[in-house]
N, C-alpha and C positions, 0 to 999 in steps of 0.2 A: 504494500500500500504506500503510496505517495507520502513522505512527511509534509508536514505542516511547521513551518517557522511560529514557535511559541504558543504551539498548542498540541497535544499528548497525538502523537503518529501512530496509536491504535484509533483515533478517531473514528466515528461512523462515517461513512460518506454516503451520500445518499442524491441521487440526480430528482428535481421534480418536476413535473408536468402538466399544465395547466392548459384546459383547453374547453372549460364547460359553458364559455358563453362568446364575446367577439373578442377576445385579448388572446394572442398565443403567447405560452411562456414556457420558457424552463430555465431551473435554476441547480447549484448545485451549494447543499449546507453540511457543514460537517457538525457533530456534537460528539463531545468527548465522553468519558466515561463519571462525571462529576456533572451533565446534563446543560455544561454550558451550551452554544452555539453560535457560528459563523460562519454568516454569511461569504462564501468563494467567489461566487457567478452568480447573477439575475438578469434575464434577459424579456426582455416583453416585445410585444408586434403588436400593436393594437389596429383593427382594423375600422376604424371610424371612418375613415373615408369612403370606404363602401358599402356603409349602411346607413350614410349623411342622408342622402338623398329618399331613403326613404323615413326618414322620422323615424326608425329604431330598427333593432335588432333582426334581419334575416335571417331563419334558423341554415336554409338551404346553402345561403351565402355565406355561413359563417364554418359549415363543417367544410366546404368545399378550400376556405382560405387556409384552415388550417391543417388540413391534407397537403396543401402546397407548399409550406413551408414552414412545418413541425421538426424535420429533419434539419434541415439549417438553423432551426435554431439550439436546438438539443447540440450539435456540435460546436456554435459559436458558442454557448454555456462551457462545457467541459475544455474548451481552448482556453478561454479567458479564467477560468480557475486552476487553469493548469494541470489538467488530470484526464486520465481516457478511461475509457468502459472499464477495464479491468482491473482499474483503482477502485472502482465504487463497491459500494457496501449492499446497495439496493437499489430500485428503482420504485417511485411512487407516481401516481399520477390519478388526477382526481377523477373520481369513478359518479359522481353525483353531489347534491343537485346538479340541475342544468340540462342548457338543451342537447337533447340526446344523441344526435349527429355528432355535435364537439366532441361529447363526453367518449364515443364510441372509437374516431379519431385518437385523442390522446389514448385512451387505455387500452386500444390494439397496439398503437405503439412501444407503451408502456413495457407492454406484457413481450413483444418481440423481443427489447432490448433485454428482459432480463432473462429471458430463454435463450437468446444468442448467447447472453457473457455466463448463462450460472449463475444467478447472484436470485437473493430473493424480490417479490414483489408486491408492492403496497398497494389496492385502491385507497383511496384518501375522502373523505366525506368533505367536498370542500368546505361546510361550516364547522369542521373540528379543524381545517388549517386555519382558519381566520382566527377562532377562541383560542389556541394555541401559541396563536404569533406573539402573544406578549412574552412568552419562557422564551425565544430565540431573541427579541429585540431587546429586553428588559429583566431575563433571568426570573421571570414569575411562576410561580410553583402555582397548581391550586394550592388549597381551593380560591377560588376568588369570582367575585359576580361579574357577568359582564354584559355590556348592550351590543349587539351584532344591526347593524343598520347597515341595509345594502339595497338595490333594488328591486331586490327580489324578497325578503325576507324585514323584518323587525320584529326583534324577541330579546325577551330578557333572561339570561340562563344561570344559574350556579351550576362554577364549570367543579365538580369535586376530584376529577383527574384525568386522564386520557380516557375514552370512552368512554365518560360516567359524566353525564349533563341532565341537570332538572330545569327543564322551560317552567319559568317563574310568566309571563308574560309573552302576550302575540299580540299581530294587529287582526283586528276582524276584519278590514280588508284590504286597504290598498299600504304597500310597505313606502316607507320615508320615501328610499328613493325614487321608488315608482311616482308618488309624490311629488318629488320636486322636477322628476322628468316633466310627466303631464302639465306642469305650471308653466314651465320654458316653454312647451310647445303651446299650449291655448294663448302665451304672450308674444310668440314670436322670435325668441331665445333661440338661438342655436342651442345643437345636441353637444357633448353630453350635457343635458340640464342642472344635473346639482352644480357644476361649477358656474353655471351660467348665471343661473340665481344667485347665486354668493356673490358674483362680482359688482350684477347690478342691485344686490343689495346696499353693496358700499354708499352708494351714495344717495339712497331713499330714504323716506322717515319712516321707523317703522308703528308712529302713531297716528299715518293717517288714515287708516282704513282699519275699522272695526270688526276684525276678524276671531271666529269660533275660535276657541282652546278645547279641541275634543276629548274628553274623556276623563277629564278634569275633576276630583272630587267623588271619582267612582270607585267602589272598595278595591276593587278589583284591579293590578297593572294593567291590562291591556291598553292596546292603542288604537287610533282608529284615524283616518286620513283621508277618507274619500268626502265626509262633508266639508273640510277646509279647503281641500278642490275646487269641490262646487262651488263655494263662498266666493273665490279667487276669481272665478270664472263670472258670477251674478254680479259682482264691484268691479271688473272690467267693463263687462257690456254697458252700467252705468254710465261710465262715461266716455265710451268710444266714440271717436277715435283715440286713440292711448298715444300720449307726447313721450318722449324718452324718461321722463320727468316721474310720470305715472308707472310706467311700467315699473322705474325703481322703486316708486314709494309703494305697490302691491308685492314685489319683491322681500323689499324688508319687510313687512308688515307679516308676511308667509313668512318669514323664515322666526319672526321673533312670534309666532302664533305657536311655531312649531318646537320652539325651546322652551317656551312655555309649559307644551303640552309633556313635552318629554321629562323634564325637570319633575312636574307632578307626578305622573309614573315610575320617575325610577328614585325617586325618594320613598313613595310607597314600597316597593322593590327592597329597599336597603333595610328598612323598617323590617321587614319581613324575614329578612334572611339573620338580620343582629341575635339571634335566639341561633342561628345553626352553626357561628364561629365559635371554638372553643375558647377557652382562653387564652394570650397571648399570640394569637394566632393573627397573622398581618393583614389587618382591612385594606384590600386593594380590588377597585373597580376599574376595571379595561374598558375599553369600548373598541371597536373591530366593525370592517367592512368600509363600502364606498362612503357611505355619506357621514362615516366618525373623521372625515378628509374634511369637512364643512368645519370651519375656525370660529362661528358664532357658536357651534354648538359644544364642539370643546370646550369653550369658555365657560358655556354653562354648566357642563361635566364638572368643570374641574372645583366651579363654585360648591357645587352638590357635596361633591366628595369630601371637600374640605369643611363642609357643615358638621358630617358626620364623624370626621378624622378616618374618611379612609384617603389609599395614595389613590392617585388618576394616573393610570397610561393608557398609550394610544401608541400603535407603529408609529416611527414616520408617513412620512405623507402617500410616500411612494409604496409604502408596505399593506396600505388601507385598501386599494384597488386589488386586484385579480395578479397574481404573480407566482411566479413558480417556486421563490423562495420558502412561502408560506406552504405550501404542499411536501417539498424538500421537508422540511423542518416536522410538520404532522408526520412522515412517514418516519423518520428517524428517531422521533419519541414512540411513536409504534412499534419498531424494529427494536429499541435498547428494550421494550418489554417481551419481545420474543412474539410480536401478533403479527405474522404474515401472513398473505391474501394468496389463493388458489390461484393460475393462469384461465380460471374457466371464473373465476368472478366476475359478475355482471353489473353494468352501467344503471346506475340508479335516478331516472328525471325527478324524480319526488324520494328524498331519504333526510327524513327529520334526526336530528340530535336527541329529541326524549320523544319517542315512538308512543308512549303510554301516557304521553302529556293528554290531560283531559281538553277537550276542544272546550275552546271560547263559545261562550251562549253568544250566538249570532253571529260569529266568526263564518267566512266564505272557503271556499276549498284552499285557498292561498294559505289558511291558519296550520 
């Protein structure tokens, strides 16, 4: 096995594969036998230019891009880390959620590479690499709570260790991200929308438009986002045609509706959980996926946390989106426990983290 300059040359090595919705990626992380980890190689393709033009996500267009150039990228990863097939430890590659073309792409790949070299192979649930990424970016152990906000998914989870997650919290229907997508698109925003929103929030009031705080006051965490949508959408048409002006001031207005609503949920959340730390045991709230990348919301995280005296992390920015590092890193704490995945393992388009989570009263199939 390849050494590593200042970190133990039994290392895992582990290549990952990301390919469950329009980003291609692989990465390659090593983790020692003391459960650190480092990051070698991250490479992403993201293919937004060919899905600009339709307002979102083609499923057909997207398995097809990353058939084209999964392989090039898998080898630009192991070049730039300095290491070949038969230095690695494992291969992972994310087997679900997501759309099932991508997923079916990377994990025939997956499953090739690690039948050519010998080595074993990981499907990866890509929402235990997101909940994870805090032990490779910030050495976080469980147990610890965390918000997964992406746009596909919002849930609140106590992560208690590698394969072992209780959903605290869902949305009954539409997730943050999908959310702040839909808003950019009925304003006119270019794609991707969460970032779109964020920017022209910068410069709008977010007190001029009297918008719903969903779910606000309710016993129960869940979330819910499709009526602040709508609201978005009813206080547009009000005053159409929208000046640059407007658009930012319903911008901020959505996004400080939406930190509102989140803050109320996952304080209830924390409340909930202060009964399941033991003692001395380190209060730390994560946040994971695309839209914990949104720096209004952080802000509000990191207020939450500090109410309570727990720590707040969050990847970097670049770790928040879809990448192969985070997949890397799930398969390698999988593999130091000895869990590896059949070559006849199957691509999952629907595969929740707490299976036995009782569904949301009025929660949609999304939940």
């Amino acid at each position: 096995m390849v050494e590593l300059p200042d970190f133990a040359p039994s290392a895992l090595l582990v290549l990952g594969i990301e390919t469950s919705c329009d980003e291609t990626a692989a990465a390659v992380v090593a983790r020692n036998a003391e459960g650190a980890g480092r990051i070698l190689s991250n490479v992403v393709l993201s293919q937004f230019d060919s899905h600009a033009i339709y307002g979102g996500v083609v499923p057909e267009i997207a398995a097809r891009a990353h058939t084209e150039c999964l392989d090039l990228l898998v080898q630009k990863a192991l070049d730039e880390a300095g290491v070949s097939l038969t230095d690695l430890s494992a291969v992972a590659a994310s087997a679900g959620p997501g759309l099932i073309g991508g997923l079916i792409v990377g994990a025939t790949s997956g499953k090739a590479l690690a039948l050519a070299t010998g080595i074993p192979f990981l499907a990866i649930n890509h929402l235990e690499a997101h909940a994870l990424t805090a032990g490779l970016t910030d050495a976080i152990r469980p147990p610890y709570l965390m918000l997964l906000v992406s746009g596909g998914h919002t849930q609140i989870l106590w992560v208690e260790g590698v394969g072992r997650y209780r959903r605290l919290a869902t949305t009954i229907d539409d997730a943050l991200g999908e959310a702040f997508d839909k808003t950019a698109k009925l304003l006119g925003l270019p794609m991707p929308g969460g970032p779109s929103v964020e920017k022209a929030a910068l410069n709008g009031n977010p007190r001029r438009f009297n918008l719903p705080r969903p779910m606000i006051g309710r016993e129960d965490p869940h979330f819910s986002f499709a009526g602040l949508k709508t609201a978005v959408r009813h206080a547009a048409a009000k005053i159409s045609p929208l000046s640059e002006q407007d658009i930012a001031d319903l911008c901020a207005s959505f996004q400080a509706a939406v930190c509102d609503s989140v803050a109320d949920r996952v304080r209830l959340a924390i409340r909930s959980v202060l009964p399941l730390l033991p003692e001395g045991t380190p209060r730390n709230f994560v946040a994971a996926g695309g839209v914990a990348a949104n720096k209004a919301l952080r802000s509000t995280l990191v207020g939450i946390s500090d109410e309570f005296g727990f720590a707040f992390r969050a990847p970097p920015l670049e770790l928040c989106t879809d990448n192969g590092a985070m997949i890397a890193w799930a398969g390698a704490e999988r593999l130091a426990l000895g869990l590896v995945d059949g070559l006849d393992s199957p691509v999952k388009p629907r595969w929740p983290l707490d299976p036995d989570a009782a569904k949301a009263a009025g929660a949609g199939v999304k939940a």
